[in-house]
C-alpha positions, 0 to 999 in steps of 0.5 A, a space after each residue: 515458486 511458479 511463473 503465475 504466482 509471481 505474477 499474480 503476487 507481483 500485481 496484488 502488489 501493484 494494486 496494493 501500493 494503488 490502494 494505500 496510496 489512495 487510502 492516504 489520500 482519504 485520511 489525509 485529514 487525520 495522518 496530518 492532523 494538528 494534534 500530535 497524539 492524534 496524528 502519531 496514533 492514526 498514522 502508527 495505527 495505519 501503517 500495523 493494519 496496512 502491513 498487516 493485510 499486506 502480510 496477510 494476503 501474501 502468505 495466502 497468495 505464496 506462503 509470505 515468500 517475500 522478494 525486493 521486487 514486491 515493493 518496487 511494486 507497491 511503490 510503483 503503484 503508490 506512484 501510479 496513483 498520485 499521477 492519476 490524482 494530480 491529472 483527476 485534479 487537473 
């Protein structure tokens, strides 16, 4: 695998960890919501489509060659994006 698909591969992965926490934060009201069918069922269902477009966009991107520092990455990026929440809520 070449130098710019890993970087570019490594930043999707970033922007995606951004992106998903940012989605979660959007549909906070149906992933916690009262309902336990409803909660199970939205979050069960958000989770596959978000996996899904993760894998999909990766085997466009590097074959779906998939390394450990990928998801440090989203999770860096789930991080970053709670961080700039708190401070927009500030």
């Amino acid at each position: 695998m070449t130098l710019s698909v890993q970087i570019s591969t490594l930043l999707f992965s970033f922007v995606f960890g951004f992106l998903f926490a940012f989605l979660i934060s959007i549909n906070y009201r149906f992933i916690y919501h009262s309902n336990k069918v409803i909660q199970v069922l939205f979050t069960f269902a958000f989770v596959l489509l978000s996996t899904l477009i993760y894998f999909i966009i990766l085997e466009k991107l590097n074959y779906g060659a998939l390394h450990i520092y990928y998801f440090i990455m989203i999770i860096l990026g789930f991080i970053v994006e709670h961080g700039v929440e708190k401070l927009r809520k500030q």
